[in-house]
N, C-alpha and C positions, 0 to 999 in steps of 0.2 A: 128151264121152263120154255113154254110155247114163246113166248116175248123174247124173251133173250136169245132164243136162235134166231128168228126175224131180225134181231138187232144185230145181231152176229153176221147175218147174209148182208143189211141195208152197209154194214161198213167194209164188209167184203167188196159188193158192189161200187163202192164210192172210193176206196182204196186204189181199185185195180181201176177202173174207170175215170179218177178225177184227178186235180193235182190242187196243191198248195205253194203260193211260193209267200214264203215267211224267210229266209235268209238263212242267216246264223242267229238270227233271234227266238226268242221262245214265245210262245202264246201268252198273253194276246197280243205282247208287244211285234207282234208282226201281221197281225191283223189291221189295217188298215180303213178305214171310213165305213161306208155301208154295209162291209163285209160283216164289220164287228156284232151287227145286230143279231146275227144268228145265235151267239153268246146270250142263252137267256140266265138270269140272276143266280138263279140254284143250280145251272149246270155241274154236274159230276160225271159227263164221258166228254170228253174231247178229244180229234183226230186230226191231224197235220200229216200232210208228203208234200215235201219241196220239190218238184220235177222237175225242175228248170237246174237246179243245183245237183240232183243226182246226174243226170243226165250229160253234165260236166265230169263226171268222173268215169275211171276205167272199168269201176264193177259195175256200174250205173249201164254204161251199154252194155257190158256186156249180160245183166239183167234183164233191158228192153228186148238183144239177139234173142236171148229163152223166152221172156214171154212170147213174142213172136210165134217160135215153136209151137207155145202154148195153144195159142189163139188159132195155128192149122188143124190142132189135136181136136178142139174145141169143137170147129167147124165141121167135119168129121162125122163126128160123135152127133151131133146135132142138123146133121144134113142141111144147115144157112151158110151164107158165106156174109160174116160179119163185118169181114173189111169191104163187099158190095153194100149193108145200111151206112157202115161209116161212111163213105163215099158220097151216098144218097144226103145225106145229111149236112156235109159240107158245101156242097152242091145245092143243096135248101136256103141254108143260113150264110153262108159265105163264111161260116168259121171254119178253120182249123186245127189242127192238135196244137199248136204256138199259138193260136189265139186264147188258149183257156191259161188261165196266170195261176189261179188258187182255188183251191176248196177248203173250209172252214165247216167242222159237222161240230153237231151240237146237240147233248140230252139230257133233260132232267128224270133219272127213276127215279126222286125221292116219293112219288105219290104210287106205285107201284105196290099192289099187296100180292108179293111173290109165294103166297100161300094160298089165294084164292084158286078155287076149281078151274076157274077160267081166266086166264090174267087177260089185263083188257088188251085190245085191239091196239096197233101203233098207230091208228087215228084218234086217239086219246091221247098220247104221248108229246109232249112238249118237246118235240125233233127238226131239228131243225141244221138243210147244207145251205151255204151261201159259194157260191161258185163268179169267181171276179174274171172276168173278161177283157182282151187289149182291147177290141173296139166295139162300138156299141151294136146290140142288135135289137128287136124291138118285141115287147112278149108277143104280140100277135103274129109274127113271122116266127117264132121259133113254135108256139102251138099248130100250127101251119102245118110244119115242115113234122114235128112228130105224128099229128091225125095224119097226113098223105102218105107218112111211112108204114105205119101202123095200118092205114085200109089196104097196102099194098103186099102187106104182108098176111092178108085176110081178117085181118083184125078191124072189130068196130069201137072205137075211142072215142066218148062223148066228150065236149070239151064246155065249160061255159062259163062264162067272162062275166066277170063282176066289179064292183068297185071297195075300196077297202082304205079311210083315209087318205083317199086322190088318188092312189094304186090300184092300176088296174091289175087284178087276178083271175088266171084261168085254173081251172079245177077239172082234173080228168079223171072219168073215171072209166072202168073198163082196161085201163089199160094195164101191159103186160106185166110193167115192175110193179104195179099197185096189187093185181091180182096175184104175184110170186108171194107176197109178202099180206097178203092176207087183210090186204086195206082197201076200202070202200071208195076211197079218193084218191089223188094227189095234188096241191096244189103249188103254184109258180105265182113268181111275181117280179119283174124285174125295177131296179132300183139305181141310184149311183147315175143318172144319164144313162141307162140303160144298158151298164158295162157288168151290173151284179144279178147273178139271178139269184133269189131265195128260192128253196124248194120244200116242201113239207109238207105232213096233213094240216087239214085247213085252220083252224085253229091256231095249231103253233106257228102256222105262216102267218097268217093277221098277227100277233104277236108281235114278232121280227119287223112287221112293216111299220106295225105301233110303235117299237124300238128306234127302229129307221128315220121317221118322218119327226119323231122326239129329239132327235142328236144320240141318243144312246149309245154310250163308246164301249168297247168290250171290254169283261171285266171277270174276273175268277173270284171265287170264294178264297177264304182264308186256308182253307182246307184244300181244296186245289191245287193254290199256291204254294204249299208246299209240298204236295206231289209231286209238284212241276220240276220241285229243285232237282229230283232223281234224277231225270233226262239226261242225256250223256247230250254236252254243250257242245252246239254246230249238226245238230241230228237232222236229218233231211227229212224224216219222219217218225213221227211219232204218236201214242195213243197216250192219254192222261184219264184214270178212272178213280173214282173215290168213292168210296162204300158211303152209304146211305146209312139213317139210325138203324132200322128196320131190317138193314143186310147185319149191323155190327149187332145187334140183340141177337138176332141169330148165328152167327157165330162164337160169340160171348156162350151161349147157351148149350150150344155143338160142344164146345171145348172142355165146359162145368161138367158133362157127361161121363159116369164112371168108365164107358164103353167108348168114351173117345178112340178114335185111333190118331197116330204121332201130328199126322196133316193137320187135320180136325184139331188137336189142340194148339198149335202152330198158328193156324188161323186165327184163337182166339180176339185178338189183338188188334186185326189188318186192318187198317189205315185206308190204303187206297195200294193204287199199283200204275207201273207207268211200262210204254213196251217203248223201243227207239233204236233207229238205224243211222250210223253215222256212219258217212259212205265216202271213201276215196279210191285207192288203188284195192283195196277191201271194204268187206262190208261187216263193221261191230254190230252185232245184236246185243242188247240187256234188256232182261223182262227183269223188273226191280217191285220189290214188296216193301210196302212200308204199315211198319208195324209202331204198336202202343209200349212194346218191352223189348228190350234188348236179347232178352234169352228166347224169345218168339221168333226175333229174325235170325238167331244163331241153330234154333229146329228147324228151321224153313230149311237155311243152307243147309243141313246137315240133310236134309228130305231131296233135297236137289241133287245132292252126290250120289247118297246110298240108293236112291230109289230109281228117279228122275234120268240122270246120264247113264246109271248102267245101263236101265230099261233099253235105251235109245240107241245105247252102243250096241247091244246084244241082238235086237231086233231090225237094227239096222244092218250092222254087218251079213244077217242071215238074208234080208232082202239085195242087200248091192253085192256080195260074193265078194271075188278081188277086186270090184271097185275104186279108185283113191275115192275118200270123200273127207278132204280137209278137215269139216266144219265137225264134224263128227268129234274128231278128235281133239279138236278146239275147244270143247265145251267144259265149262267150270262152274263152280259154287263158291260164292265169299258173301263175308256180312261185312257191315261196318255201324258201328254203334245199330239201329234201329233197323239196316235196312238190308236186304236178301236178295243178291243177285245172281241169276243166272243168263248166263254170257255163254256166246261163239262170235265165230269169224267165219264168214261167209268168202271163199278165196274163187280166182277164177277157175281153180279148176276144178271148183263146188259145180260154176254152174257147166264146165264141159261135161262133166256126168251127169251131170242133170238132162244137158241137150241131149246128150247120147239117148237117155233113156225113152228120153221124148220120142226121138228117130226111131228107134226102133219100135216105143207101140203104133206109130203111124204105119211103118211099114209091115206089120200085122194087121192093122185095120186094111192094106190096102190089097194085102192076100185072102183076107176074110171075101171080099168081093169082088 
């Protein structure tokens, strides 16, 4: 649906853009003071990247090298130079990439009618990043430093300051990520001594501050919680998602279908799902399913093998030619009582072919003109 790509882009963007630092512990036990408020009661998406801790390790840079790459490819393709806003930016606020510590995202679908003609707007949505900071900055200098970015980039970004339980909040609208994603606002509100910023549409921001100004410590559902166990322990990142009533009736129902096919009945059951990278001198993926039957997670794996890795191998090897590509051949299916993993190893010489490939469509774009 229209929602769940939006939701799809907003953690793409906060992924690649933001960080978490949680340790070796798992949510929320690494969520920390005002951060935790973005944890609303029925949360069922949550997303952690520890960047301070990948960043320690050997895939970890050399991930950042590729993104890099990425980020010239990017610029490019899009005629800005993004690391000229970063800049501007840092130069604004006096932050830096070592002053952001964490990002903490946070969603409840369960009120979501994934059937309707029109699913609602993510300013409906109970969304909610908490972003923790080394020093403090103050919300009127960071709406500042975005409006002067944003006119300078010819953009016009209304900005306007309210108050909200002693919190001051500013609410923008116009502006570019709001308008990507197909939302009328966005609102900010910084918290903690001015070291946390919350972000979100308006509503689920007041929320967070109502959380905030309460003591409200962060907290998972039962069901959550045991999502959570899947994680592969010490993961620098991770996403944690739990199917909703409303997703599991429709599945239930997909599966009862004479015309199921193998997935669809597989599904029947699903729990929730967890994705997580544990990262040293390599980098472990497992996308993990958790299901209601044991013979559900043993379809799954079996759908992973037969279907899932061939595809990947067959399609991939036709795109990378002699390529090495590690990860490739890394890839595997295992259950264990309820739950269905598919795994790879991400090695460095995943991302030298990666860089390669990078380089080389730069230097097609730079023959193009």
């Amino acid at each position: 649906t229209k929602t769940m790509v939006k939701l799809g882009m907003l953690c793409g963007i906060l992924s690649l853009g933001l960080v978490v630092g949680c340790g070796d512990q798992r949510a929320p036990g690494g969520v920390s003071g005002e951060a935790g408020a973005a944890i609303m009661p029925n949360a069922n998406v949550i997303m952690f990247y520890d960047m301070q801790a990948a960043q320690n390790t050997a895939i970890g840079k050399a991930m950042e090298a590729m993104s890099e790459d990425f980020g010239k490819v990017a610029e490019q393709m899009q005629e800005q130079n993004l690391h000229e806003l970063r800049d501007k930016f840092q130069q604004a606020t006096g932050l830096t990439d070592n002053d952001i510590l964490s990002v903490l995202f946070a969603v409840d679908l369960s009120n979501i009618d994934f059937d309707a003609p029109e699913p609602p707007a993510l300013d409906d949505l109970d969304l909610v990043a908490a972003i923790s900071l080394k020093k403090s900055v103050s919300g009127a200098q960071l709406a500042e430093a975005l409006q002067t970015m944003a006119a300078e980039e010819g953009e016009e970004v209304e900005v306007r300051e309210t108050t909200h339980q002693g919190i001051a909040v500013y609410t923008f609208s116009g502006s570019a990520l709001a308008d990507s994603l197909d939302m009328k606002e966005l609102s900010m509100a910084m918290v903690g001594k001015d070291r946390v910023c919350l972000v979100g549409p308006t509503a689920a921001l007041q929320a967070a501050v109502e959380r905030t100004v309460g003591g409200s410590k962060a907290s998972l559902s039962p069901a959550m919680q045991d999502i959570e166990k899947s994680v592969q322990a010490g993961s620098q990142f991770y996403v944690v998602f739990a199917m909703t009533e409303a997703m599991k009736a429709e599945a239930a129902e997909a599966a009862a279908s004479e015309y199921a096919e193998e997935m669809e009945k597989a599904m029947g059951t699903l729990e929730g799902a967890s994705l997580s990278l544990l990262m040293g001198n390599e980098a472990k993926v497992a996308l993990t399913g958790i299901f209601g039957a044991e013979e559900d997670a043993a379809a799954m794996a079996g759908f992973f093998e037969n279907m899932v890795i061939s595809s990947i191998r067959m399609f991939g090897g036709m795109m990378l030619g002699p390529r090495p590509l590690p990860a490739m051949q890394s890839l595997q299916s295992s259950h264990d009582g309820s739950q269905a993993t598919l795994s790879f190893t991400i090695s460095e010489q995943d991302i030298i072919t990666l860089q390669e490939m990078v380089q080389e469509q730069m230097q097609g774009m730079m023959h193009m003109h």
